[in-house]
PAVEXZA-913502 format. One line per field, with one value per atom (N, C-alpha, C): chain; atom name; x, y, z; residue number from 1. Coordinates in Angstrom, 1 decimal, padded with zeros to 4 digits. Each point is the difference from the previous one (the first is absolute). Layout:
// PAVEXZA-913502
mol	[A; ...]
atom	[CA; ...]
c1	[X; ...]
c2	[Y; ...]
c3	[Z; ...]
seq	[NUM; ...]
END
This chain:
// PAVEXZA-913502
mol	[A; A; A; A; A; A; A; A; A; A; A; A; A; A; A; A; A; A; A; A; A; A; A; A; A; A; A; A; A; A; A; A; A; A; A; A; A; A; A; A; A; A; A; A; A; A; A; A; A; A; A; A; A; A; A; A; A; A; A; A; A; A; A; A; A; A; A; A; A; A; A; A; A; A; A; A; A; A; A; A; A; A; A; A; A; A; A; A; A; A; A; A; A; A; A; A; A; A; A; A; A; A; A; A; A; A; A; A; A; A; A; A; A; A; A; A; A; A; A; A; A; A; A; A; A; A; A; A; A; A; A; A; A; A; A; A; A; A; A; A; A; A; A; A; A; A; A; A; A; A; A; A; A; A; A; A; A; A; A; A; A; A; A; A; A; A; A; A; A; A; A; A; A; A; A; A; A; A; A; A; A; A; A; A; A; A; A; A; A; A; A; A; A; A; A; A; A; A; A; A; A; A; A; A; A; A; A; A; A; A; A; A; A; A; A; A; A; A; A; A; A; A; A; A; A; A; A; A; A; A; A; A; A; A; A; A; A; A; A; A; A; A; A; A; A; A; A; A; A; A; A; A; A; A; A; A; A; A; A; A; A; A; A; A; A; A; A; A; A; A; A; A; A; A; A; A; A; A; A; A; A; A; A; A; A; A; A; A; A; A; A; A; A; A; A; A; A; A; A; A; A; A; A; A; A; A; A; A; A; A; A; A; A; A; A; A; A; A; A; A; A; A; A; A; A; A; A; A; A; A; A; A; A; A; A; A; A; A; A; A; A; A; A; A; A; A; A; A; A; A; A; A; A; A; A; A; A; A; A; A; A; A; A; A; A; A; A; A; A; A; A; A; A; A; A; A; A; A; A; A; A; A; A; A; A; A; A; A; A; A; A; A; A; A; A; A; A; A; A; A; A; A; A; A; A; A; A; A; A; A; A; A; A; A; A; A; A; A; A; A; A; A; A; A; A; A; A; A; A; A; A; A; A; A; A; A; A; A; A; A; A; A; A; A; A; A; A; A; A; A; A; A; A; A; A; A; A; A; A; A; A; A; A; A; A; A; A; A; A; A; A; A; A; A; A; A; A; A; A; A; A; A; A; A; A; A; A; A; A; A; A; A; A; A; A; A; A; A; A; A; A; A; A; A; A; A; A; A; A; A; A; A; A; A; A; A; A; A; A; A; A; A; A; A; A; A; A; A; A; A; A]
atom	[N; CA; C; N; CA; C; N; CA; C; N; CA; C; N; CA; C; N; CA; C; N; CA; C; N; CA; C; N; CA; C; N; CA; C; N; CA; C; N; CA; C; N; CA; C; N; CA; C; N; CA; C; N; CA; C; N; CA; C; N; CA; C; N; CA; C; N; CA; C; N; CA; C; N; CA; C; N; CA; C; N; CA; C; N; CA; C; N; CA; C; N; CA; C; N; CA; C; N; CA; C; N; CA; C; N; CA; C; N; CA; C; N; CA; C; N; CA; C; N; CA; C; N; CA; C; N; CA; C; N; CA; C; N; CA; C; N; CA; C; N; CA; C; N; CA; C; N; CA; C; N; CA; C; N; CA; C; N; CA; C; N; CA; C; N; CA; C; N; CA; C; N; CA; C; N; CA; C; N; CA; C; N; CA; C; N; CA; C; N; CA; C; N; CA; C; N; CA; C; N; CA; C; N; CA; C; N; CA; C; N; CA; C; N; CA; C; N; CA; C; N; CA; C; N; CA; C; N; CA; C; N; CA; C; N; CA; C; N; CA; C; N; CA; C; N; CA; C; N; CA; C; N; CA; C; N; CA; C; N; CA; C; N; CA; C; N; CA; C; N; CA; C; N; CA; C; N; CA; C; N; CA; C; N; CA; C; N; CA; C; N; CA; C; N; CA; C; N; CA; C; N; CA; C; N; CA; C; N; CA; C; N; CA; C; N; CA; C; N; CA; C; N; CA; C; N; CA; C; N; CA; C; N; CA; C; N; CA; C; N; CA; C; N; CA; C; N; CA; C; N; CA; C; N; CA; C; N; CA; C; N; CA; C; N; CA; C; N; CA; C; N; CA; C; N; CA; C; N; CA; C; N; CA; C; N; CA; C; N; CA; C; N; CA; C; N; CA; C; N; CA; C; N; CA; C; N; CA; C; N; CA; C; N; CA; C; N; CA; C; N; CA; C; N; CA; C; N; CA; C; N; CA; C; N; CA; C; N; CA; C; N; CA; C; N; CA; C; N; CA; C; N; CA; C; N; CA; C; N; CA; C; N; CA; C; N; CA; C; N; CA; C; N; CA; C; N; CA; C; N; CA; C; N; CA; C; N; CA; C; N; CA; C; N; CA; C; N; CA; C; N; CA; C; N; CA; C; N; CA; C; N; CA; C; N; CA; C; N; CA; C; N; CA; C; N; CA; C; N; CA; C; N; CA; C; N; CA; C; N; CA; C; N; CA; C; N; CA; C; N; CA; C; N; CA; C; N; CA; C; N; CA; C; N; CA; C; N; CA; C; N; CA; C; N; CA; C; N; CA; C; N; CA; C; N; CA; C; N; CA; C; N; CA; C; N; CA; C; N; CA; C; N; CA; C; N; CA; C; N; CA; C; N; CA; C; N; CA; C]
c1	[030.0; -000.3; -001.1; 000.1; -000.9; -001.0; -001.6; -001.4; 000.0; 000.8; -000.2; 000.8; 001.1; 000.7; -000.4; -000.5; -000.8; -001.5; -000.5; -001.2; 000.6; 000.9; 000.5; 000.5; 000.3; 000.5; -001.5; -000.9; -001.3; -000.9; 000.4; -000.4; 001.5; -001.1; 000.9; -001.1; 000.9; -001.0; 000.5; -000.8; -000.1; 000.8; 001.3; 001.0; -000.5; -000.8; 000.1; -000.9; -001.0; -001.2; 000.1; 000.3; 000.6; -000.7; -000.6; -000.6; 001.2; -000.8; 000.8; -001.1; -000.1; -000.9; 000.7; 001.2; 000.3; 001.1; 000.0; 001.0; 001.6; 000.3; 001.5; 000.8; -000.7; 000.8; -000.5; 000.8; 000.5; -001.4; -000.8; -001.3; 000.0; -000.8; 000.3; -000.6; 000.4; -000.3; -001.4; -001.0; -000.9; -000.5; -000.2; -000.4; -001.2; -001.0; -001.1; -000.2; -000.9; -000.5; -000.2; -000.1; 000.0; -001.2; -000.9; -001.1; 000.3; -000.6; 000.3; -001.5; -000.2; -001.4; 000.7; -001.2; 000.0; 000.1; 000.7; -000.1; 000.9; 000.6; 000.1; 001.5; 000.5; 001.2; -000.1; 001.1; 000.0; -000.6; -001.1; -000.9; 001.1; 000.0; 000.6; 001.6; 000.4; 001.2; 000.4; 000.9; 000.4; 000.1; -000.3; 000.1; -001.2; -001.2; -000.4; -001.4; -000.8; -000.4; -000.8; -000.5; -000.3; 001.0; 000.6; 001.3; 000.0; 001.4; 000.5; 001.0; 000.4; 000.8; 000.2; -001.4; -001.2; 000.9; 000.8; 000.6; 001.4; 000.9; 001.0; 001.0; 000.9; 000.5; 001.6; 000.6; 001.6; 000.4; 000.5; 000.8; 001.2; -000.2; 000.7; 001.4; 000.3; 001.2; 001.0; -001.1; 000.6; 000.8; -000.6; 000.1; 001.3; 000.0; 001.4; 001.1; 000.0; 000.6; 001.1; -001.3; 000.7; 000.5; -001.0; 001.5; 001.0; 000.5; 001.2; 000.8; -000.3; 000.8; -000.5; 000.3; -000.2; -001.0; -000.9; -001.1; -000.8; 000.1; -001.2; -001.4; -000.6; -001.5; -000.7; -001.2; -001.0; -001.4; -000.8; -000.8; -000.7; -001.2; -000.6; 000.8; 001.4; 001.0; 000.0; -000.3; 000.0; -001.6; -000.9; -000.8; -001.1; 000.3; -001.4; -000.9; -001.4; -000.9; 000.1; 000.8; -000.1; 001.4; 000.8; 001.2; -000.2; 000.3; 000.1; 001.2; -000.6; 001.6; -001.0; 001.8; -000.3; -000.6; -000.8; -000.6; 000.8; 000.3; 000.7; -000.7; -000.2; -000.6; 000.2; 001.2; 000.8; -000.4; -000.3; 000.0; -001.1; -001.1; -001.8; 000.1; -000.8; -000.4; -000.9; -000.5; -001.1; -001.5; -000.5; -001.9; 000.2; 001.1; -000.2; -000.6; -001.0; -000.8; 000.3; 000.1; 000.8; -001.2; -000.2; -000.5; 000.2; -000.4; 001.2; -001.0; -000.1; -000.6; -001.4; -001.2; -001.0; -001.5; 000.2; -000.6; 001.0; 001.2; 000.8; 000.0; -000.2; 000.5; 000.4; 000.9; 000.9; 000.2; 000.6; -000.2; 001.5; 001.1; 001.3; -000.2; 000.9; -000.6; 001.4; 000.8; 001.4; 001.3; 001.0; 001.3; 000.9; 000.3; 001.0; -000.8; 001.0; -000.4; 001.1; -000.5; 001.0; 000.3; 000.7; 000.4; 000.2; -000.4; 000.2; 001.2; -000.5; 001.0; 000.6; 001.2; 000.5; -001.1; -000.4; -001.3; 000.5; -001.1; 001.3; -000.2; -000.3; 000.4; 001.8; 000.0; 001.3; 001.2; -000.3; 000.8; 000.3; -001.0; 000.0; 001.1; -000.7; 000.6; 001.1; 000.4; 001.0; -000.3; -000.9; -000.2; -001.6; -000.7; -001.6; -000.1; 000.0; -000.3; -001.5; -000.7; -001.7; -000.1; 000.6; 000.1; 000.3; 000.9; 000.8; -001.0; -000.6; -000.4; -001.5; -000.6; -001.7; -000.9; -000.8; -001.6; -000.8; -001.2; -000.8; -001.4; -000.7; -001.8; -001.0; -001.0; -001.2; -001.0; -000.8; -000.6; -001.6; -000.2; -000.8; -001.5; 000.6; -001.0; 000.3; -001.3; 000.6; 000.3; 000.9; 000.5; 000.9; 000.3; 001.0; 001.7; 001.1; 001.2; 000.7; 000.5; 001.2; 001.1; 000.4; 002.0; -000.8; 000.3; 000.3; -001.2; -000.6; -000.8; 000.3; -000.6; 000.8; 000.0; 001.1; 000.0; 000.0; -001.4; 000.3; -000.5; 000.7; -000.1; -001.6; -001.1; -000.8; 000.0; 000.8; -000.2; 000.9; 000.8; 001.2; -000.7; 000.6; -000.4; 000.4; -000.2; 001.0; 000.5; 000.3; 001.0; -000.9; -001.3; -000.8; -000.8; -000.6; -000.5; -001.0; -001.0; -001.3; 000.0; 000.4; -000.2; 001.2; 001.4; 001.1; -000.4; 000.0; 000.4; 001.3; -000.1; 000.7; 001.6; -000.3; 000.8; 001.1; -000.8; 001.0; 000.5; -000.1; 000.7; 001.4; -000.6; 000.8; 001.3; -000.1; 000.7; 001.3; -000.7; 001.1; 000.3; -000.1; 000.6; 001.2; -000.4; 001.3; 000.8; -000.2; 001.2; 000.6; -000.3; 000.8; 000.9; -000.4; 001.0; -000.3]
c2	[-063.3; 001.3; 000.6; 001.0; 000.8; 000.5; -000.2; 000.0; 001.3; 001.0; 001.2; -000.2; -000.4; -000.1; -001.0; -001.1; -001.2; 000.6; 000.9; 001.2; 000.5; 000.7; 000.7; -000.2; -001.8; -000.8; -000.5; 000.4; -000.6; 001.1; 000.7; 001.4; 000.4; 000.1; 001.0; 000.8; 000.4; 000.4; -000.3; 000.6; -000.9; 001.4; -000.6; 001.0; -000.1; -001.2; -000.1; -000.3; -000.3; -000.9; -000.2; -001.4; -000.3; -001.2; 000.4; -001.4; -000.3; -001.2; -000.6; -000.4; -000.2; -000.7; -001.3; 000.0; -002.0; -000.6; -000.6; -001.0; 000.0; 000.2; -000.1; 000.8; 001.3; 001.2; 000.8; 001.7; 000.8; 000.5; 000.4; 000.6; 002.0; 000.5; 001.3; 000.4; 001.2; 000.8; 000.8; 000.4; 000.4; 001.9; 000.4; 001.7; 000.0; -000.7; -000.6; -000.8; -000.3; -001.2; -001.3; -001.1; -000.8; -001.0; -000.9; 000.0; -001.5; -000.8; -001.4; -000.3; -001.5; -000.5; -001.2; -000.2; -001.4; -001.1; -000.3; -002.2; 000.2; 001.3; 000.0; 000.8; 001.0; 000.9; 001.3; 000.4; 001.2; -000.1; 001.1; 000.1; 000.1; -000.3; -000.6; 000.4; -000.7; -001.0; -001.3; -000.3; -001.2; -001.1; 000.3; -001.0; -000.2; 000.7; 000.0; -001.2; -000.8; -001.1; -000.5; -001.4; -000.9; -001.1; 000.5; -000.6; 000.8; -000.7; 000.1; 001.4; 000.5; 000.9; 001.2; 000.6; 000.9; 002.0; -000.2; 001.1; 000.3; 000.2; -000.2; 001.8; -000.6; 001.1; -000.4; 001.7; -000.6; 001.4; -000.5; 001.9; 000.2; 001.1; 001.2; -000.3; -000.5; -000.3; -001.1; -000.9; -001.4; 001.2; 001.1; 000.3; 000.6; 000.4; 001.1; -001.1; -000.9; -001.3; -000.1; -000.1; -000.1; 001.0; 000.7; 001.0; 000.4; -000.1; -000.3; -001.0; -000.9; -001.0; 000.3; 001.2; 001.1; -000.6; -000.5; -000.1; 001.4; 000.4; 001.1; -000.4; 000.0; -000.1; 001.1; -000.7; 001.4; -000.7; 000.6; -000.3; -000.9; -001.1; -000.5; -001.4; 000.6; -000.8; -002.3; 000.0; -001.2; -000.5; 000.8; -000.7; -000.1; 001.2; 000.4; 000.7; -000.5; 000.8; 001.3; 000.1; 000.7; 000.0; 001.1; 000.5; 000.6; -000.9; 000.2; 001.5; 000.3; 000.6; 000.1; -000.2; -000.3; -001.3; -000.5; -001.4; -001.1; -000.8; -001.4; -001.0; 000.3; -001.4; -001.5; 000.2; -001.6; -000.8; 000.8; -000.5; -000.5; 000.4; -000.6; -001.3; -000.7; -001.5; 000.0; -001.3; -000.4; 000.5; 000.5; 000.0; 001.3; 000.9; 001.5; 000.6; 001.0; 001.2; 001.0; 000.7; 001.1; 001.4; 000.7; 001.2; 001.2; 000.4; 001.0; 000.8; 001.6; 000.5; 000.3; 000.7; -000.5; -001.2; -000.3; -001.4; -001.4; -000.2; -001.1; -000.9; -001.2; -000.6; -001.8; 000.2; -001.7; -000.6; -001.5; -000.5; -000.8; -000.5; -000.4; -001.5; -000.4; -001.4; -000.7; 000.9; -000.5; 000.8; -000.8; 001.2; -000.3; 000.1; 000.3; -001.2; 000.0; -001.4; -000.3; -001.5; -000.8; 000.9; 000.4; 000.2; -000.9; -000.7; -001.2; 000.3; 001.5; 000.5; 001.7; 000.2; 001.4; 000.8; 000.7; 001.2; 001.3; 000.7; 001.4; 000.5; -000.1; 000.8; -000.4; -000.9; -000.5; 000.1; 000.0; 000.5; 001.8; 000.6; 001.3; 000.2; -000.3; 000.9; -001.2; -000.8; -001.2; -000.6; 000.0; -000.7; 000.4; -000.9; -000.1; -000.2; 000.8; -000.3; -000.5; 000.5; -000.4; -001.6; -000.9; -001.3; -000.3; 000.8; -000.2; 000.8; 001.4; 001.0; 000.8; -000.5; 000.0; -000.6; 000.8; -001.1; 000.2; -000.6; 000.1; -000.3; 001.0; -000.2; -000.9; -000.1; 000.4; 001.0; 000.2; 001.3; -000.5; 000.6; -000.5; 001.0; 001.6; 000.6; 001.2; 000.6; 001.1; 000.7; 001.2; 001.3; 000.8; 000.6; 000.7; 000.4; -000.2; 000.6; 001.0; 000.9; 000.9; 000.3; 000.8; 000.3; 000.5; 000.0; 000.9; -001.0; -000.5; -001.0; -000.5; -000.3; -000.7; -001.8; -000.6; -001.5; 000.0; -001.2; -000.2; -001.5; -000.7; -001.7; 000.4; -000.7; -000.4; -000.9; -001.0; -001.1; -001.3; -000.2; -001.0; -001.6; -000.1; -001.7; -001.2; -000.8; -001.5; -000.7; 000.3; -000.7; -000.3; -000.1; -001.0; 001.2; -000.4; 000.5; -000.9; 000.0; -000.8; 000.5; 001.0; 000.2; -000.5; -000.6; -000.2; -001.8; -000.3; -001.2; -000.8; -001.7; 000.0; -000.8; 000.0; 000.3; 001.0; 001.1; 000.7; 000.7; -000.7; 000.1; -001.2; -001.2; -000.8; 000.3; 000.4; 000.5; 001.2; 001.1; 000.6; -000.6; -000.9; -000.8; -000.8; -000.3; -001.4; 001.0; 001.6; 000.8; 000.8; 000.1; 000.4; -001.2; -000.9; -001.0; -000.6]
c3	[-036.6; -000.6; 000.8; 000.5; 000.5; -000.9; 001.0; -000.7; -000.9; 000.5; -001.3; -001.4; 000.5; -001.3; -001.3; 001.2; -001.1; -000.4; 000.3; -000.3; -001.3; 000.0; -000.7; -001.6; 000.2; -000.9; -000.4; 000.6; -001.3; 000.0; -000.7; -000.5; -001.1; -001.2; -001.2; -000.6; -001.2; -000.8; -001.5; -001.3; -001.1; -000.6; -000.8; -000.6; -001.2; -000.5; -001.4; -000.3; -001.1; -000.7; -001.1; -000.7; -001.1; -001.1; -000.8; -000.9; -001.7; -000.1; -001.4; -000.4; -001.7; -000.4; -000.4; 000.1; -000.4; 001.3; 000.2; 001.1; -000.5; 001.0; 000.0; -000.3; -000.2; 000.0; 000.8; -000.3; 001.4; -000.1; 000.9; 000.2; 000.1; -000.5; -000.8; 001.7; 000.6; 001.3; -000.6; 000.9; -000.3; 000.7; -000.9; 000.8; 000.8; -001.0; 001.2; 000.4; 000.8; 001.2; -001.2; 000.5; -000.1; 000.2; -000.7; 000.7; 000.2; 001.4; 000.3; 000.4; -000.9; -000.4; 001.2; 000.9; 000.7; -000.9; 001.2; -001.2; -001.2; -000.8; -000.8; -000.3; 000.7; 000.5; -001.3; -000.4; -000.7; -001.1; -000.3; -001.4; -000.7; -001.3; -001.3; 000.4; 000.7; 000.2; -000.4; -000.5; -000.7; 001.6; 001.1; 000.8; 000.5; 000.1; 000.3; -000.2; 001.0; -000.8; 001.3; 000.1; 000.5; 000.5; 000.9; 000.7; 001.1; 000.8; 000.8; 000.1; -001.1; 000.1; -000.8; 000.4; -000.3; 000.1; 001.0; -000.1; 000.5; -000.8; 000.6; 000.9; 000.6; 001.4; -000.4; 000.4; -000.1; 000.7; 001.1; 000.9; -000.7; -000.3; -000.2; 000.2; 001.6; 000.2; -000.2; -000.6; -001.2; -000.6; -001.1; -001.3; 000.6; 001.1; 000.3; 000.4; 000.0; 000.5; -001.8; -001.1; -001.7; 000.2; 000.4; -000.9; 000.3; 001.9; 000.8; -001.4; -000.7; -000.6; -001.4; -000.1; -001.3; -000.8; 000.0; -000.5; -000.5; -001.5; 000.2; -000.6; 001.7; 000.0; 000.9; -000.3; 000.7; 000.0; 001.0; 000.0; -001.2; 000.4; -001.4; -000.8; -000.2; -000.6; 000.2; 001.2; 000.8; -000.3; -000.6; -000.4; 001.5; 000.4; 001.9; -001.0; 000.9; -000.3; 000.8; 001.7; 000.5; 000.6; 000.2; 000.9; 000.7; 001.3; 001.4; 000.4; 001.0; 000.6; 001.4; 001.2; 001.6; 000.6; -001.2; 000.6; -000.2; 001.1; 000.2; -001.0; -000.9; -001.0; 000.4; 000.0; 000.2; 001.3; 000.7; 001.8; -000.3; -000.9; 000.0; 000.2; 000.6; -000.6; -001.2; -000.7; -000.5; 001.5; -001.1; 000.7; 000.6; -000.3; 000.6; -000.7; 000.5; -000.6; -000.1; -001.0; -000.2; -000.5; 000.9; -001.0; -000.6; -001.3; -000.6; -000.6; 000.8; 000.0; 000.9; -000.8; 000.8; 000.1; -001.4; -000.4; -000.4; -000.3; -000.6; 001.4; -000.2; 001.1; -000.9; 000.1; -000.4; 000.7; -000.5; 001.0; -000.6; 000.8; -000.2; -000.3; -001.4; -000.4; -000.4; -000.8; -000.1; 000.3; 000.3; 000.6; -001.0; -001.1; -001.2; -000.9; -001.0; -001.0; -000.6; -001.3; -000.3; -001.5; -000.5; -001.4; -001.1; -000.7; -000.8; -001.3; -000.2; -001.1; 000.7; -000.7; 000.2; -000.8; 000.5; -000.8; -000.3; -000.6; -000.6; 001.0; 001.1; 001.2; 000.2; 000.2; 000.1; -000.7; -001.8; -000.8; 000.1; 000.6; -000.3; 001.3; 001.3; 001.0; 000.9; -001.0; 000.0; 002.0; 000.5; 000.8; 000.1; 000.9; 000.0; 001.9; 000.9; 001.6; 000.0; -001.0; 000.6; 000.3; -000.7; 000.6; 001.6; 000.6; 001.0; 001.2; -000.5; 001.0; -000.6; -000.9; -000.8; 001.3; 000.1; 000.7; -001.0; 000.1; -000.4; 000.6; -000.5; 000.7; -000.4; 000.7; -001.0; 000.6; -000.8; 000.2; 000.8; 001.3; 000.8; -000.2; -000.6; -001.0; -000.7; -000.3; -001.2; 000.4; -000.6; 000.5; -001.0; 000.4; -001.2; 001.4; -000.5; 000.4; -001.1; 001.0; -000.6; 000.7; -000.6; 000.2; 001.5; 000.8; 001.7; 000.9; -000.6; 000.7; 001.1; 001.3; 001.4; 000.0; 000.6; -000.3; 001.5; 000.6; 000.7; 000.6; 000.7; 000.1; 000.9; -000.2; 000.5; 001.3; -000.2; 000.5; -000.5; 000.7; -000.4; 000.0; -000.9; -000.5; 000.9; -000.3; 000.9; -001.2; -001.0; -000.9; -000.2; -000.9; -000.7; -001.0; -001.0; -000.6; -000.5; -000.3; -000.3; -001.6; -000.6; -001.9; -000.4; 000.7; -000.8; 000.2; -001.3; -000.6; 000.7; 000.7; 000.7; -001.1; -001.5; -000.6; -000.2; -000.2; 000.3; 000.8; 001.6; 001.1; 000.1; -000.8; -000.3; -001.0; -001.2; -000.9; 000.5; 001.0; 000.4; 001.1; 000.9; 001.2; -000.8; -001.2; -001.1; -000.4; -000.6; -000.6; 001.3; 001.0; 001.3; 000.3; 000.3; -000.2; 001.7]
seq	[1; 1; 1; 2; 2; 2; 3; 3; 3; 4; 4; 4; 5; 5; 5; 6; 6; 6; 7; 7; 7; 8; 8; 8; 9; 9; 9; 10; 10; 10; 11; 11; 11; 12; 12; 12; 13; 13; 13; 14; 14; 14; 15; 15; 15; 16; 16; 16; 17; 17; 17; 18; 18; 18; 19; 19; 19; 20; 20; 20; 21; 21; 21; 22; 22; 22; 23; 23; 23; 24; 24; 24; 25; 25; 25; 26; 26; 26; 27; 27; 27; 28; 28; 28; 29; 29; 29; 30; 30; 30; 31; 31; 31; 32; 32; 32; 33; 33; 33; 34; 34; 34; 35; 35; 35; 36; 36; 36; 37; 37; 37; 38; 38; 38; 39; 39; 39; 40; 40; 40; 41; 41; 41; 42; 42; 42; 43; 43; 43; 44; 44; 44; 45; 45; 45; 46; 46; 46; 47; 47; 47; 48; 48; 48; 49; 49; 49; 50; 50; 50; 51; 51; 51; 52; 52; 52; 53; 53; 53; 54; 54; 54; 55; 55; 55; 56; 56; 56; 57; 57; 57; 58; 58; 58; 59; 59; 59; 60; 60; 60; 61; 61; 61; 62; 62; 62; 63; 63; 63; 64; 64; 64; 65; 65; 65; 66; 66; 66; 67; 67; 67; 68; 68; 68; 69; 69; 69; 70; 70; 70; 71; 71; 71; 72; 72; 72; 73; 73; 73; 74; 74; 74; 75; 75; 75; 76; 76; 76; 77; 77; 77; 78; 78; 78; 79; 79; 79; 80; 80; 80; 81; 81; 81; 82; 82; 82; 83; 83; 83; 84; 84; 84; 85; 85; 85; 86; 86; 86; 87; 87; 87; 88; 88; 88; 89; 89; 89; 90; 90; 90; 91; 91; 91; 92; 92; 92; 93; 93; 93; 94; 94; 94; 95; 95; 95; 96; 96; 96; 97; 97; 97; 98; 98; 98; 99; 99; 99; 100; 100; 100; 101; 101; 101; 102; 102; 102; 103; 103; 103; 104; 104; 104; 105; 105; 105; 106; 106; 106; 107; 107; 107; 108; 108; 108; 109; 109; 109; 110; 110; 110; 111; 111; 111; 112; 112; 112; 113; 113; 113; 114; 114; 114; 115; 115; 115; 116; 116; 116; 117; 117; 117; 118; 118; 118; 119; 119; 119; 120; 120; 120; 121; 121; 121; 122; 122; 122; 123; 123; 123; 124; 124; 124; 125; 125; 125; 126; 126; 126; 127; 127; 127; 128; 128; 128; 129; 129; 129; 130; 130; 130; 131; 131; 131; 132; 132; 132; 133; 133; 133; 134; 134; 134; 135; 135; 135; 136; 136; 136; 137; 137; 137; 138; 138; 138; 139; 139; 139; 140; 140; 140; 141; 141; 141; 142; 142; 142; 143; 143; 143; 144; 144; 144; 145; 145; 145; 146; 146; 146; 147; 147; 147; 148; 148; 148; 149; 149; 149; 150; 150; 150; 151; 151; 151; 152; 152; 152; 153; 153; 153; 154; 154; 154; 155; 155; 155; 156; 156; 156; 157; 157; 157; 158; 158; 158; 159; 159; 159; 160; 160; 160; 161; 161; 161; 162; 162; 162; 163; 163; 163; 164; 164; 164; 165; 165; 165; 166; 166; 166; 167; 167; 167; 168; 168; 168; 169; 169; 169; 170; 170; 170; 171; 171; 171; 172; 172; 172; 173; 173; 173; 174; 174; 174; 175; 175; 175; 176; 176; 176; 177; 177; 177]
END
């Protein structure tokens, strides 16, 4: 791949900003910014916490992927704190830096997760991608994001992450198979 086009693929911007106050459902889109507390990810978000997976990311072109397979979803639905569009999410490693906006800077900790139960994500929009095509951060500091915000990789990881639990690197290495 030529150095511009792989330029190109780590750079987006933020289509969406989306909070929940409880787990496992669709996350409501927001008019305003969003504010992200270090160590800690989206102010009063239901994911938000003392972990590993402090904020979560889902492109846009997942979502156009459902709804090619008539899914009606939309932004939020999958349960992102933030929707991507233009940025190669998936290509990231673990330990990439990502900054969104002019203060947000995350840091890449997990690339999908394990689902234990079908969630009302699942019952609603009869399939759930965030398992398959979700990252997740943590938040390296404060800042606030909104809808038009620029995404852009910092600095690419080596597959490791120093906040993710080597559990649950283990856990999705046994459900990949």
């Amino acid at each position: 791949m030529e150095q511009a086009e792989q330029n190109r693929n780590m750079r987006g911007r933020v289509r969406s900003v989306n909070v929940s106050k409880r787990k496992g459902t669709r996350k409501t889109p927001c008019a305003s910014p969003i504010a992200v507390i270090e160590h800690q990810g989206v102010a009063g978000d239901a994911h938000a916490g003392d972990w590993h997976r402090q904020v979560s990311l889902l492109a846009w072109e997942s979502i156009e992927k459902a709804r090619a397979m008539d899914l009606d979803v939309a932004e939020g639905d999958f349960a992102e704190n933030v929707t991507t569009e233009g940025i190669d999410l998936l290509s990231l490693p673990l330990g990439t830096q990502v900054r969104i906006g002019d203060d947000v800077l995350l840091e890449l900790s997990q690339i999908g997760k394990v689902c234990h139960t079908k969630c009302a994500i699942y019952h609603l929009a009869g399939d759930c991608i965030f398992p398959r095509e979700g990252i997740f951060f943590v938040a390296l500091s404060d800042g606030q994001i909104k809808e038009g915000d620029a995404v852009e990789v910092v600095s690419l990881g080596d597959g490791t992450c120093s906040y993710t639990p080597p559990e649950a690197l283990e856990e999705l290495r046994a459900a990949q198979g």
